[in-house]
N, CA, C and O of each residue as an XYZ file, in Angstrom:
352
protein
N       0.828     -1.178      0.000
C       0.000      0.000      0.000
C       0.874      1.244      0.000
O       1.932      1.301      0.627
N       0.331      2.347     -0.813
C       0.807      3.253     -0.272
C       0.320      4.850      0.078
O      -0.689      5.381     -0.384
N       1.168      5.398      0.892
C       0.494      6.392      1.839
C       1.232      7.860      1.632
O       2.449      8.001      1.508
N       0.144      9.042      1.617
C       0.408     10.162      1.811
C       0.632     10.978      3.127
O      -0.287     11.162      3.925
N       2.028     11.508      3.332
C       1.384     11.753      5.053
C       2.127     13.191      5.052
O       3.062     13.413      4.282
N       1.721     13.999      5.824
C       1.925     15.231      6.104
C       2.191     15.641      7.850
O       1.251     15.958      8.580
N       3.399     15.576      8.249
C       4.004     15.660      9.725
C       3.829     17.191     10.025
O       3.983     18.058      9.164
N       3.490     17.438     11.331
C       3.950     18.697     12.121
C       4.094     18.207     13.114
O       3.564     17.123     13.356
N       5.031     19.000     14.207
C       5.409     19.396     14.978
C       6.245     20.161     15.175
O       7.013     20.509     14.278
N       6.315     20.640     16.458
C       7.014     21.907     17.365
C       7.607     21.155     18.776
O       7.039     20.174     19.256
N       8.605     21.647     19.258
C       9.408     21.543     20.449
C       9.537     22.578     21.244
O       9.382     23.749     20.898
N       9.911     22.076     22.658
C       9.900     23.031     23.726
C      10.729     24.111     23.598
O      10.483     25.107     24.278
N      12.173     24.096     22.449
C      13.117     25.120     21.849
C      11.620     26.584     21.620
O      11.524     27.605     22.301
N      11.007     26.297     20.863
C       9.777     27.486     20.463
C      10.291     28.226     19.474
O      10.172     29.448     19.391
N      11.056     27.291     18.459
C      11.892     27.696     17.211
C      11.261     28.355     16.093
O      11.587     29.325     15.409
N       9.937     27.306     16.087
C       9.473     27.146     14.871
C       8.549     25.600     14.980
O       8.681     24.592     15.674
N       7.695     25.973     14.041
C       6.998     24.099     13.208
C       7.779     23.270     12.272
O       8.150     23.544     11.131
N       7.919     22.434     12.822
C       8.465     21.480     11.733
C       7.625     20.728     10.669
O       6.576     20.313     11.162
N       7.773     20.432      9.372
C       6.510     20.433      8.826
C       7.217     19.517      7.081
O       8.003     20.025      6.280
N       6.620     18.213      7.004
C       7.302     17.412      6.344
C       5.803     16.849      5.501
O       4.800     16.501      6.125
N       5.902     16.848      4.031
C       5.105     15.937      4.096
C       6.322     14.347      2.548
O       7.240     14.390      1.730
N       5.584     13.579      2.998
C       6.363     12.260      2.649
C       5.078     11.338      1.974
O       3.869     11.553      2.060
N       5.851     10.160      1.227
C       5.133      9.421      0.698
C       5.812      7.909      1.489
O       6.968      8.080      1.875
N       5.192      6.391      1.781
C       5.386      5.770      2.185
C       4.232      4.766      1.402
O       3.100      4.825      0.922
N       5.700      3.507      1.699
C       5.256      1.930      0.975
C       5.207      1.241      1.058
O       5.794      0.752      0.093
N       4.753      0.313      1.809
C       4.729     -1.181      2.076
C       5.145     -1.963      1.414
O       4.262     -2.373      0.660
N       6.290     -2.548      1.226
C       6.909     -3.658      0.682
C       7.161     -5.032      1.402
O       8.235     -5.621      1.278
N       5.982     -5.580      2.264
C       6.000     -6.850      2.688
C       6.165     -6.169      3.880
O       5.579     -5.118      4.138
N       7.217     -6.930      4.877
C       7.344     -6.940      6.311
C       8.086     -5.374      6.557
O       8.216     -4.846      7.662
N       8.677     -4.593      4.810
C       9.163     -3.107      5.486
C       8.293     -2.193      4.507
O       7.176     -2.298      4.001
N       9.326     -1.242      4.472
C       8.789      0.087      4.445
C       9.719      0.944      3.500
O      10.938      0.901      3.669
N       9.032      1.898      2.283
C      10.040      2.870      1.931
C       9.248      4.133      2.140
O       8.074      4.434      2.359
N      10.572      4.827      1.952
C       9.961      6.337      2.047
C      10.823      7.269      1.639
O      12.050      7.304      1.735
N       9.654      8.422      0.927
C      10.722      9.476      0.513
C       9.674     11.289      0.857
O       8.523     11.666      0.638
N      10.945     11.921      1.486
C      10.759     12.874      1.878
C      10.730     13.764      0.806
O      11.748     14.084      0.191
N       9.295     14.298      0.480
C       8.959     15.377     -0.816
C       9.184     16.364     -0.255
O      10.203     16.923     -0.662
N       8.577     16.940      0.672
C       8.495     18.471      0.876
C       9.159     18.400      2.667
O       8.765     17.595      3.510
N      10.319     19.561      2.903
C       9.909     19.975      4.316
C      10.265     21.041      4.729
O      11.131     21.495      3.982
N       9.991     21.832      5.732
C      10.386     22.634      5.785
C      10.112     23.610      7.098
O       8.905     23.679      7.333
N      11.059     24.501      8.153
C      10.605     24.939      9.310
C      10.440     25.996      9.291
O      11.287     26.601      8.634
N       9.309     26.885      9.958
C       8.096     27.855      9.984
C       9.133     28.431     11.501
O       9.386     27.937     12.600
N       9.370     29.268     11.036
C       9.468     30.165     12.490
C       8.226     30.459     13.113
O       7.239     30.988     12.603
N       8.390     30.055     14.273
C       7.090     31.178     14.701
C       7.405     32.888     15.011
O       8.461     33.399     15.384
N       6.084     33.542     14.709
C       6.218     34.989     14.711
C       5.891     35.141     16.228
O       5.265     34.341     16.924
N       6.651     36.784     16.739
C       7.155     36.867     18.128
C       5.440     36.721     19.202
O       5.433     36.542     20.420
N       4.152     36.863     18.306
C       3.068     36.651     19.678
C       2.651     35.336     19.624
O       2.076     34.920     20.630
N       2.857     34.295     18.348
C       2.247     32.909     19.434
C       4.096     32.459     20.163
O       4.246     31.628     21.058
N       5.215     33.201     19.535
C       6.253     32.201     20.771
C       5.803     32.760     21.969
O       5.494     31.862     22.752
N       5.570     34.371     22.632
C       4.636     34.564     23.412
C       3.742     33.515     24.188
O       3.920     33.030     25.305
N       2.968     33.355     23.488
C       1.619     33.241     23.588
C       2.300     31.653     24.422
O       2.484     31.529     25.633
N       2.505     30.846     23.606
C       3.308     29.667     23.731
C       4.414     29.184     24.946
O       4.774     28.079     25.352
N       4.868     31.008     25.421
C       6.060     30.497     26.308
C       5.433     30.610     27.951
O       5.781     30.047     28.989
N       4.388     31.574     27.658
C       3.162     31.603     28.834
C       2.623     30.887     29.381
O       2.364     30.974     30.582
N       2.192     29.640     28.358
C       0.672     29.056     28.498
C       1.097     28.211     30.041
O       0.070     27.768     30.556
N       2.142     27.957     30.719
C       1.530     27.257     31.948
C       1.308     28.334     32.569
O       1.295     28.003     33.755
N       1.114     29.490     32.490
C       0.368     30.365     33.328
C      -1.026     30.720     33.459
O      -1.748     31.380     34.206
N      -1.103     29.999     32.414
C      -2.846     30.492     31.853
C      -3.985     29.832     32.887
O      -3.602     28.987     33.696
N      -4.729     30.043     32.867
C      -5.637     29.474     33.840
C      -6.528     28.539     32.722
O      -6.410     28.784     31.521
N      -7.446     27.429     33.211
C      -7.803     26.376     32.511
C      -9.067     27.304     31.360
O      -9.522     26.324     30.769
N      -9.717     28.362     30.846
C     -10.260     28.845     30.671
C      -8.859     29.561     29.237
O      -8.776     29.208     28.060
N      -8.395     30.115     29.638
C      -7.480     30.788     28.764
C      -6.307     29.959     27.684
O      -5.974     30.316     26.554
N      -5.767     28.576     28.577
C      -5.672     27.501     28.028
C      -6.382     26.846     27.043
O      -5.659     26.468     26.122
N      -7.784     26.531     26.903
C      -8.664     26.044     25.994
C      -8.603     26.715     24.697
O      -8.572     26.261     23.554
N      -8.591     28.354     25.326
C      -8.619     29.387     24.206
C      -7.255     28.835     23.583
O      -7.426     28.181     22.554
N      -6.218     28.945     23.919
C      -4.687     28.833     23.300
C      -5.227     27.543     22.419
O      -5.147     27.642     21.194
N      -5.632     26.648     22.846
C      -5.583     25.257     22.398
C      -6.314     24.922     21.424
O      -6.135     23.900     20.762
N      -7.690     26.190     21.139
C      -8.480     26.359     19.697
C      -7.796     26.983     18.657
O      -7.932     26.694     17.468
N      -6.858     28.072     19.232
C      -6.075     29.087     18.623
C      -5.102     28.681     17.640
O      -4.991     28.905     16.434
N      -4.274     27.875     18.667
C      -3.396     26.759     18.137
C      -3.507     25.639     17.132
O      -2.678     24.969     16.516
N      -4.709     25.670     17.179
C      -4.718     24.515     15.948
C      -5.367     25.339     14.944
O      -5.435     24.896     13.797
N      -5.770     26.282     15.173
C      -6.501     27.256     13.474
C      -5.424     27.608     13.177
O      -5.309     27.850     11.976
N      -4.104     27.818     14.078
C      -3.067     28.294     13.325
C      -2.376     27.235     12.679
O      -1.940     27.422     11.543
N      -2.188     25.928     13.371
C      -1.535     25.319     12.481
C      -2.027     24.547     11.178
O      -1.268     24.040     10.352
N      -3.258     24.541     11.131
C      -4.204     24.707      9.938
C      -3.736     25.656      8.806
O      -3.618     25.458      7.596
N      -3.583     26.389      9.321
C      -3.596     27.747      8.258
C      -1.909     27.547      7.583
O      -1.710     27.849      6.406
N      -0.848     27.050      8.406
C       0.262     26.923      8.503
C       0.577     25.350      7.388
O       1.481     25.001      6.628
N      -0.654     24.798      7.821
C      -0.060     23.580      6.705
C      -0.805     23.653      5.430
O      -0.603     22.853      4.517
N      -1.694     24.642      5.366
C      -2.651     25.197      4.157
C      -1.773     25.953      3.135
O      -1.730     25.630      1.948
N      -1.227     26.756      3.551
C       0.216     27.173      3.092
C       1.012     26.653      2.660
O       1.352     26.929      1.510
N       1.683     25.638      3.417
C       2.230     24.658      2.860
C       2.355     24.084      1.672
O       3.204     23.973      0.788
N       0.828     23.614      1.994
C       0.404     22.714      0.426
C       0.366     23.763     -0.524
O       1.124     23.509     -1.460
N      -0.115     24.645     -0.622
C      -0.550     25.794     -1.407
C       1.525     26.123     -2.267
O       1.848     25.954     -3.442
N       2.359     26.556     -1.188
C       3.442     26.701     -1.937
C       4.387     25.558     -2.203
O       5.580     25.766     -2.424
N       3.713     24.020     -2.178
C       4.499     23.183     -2.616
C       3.883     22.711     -3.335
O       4.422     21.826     -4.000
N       2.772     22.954     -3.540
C       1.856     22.611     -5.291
C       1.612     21.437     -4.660
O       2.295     20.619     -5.276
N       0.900     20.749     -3.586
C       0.310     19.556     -2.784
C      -0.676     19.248     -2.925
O      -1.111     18.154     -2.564
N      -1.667     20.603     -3.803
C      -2.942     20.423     -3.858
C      -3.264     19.970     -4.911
O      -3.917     20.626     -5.723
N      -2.938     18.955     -5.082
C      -3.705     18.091     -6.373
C      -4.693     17.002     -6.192
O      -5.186     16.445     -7.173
């Protein structure tokens, strides 16, 4: 079989997103793979902010970060595809 996959993540550094997307193949008991696109997203200075805060936040303001956070990284891998021509 084979598979389209599109990675993010971020680390406690607060560098940036890491952001890969790859193709993968089942060849019996393994696996190939090849890395098409990747590439790391700085973050801009209010979500590292926003980000270097959040154990301060109270459980209410947290939730907010945690809706916030994922429309952004939405928007962040929308982009992505958009400037690596993904959208086919």
């Amino acid at each position: 079989m084979n598979y389209k996959a599109i990675g993010v993540m971020s680390g406690s550094s607060l560098d940036g997103i890491d952001i890969v997307y790859a193709h993968f193949a089942s060849k019996g008991p393994h696996w190939d793979y090849e890395i098409v696109a990747s590439q790391c997203i700085p973050y801009p200075d209010a979500w590292k902010n926003k980000l270097l805060h959040a154990t301060t936040y109270n459980a209410y303001e947290y939730l907010l970060l945690h809706v916030d956070y994922g429309k952004y990284l939405g928007e962040v891998v929308k982009k992505f595809i958009s400037e690596n021509g993904l959208d086919y």
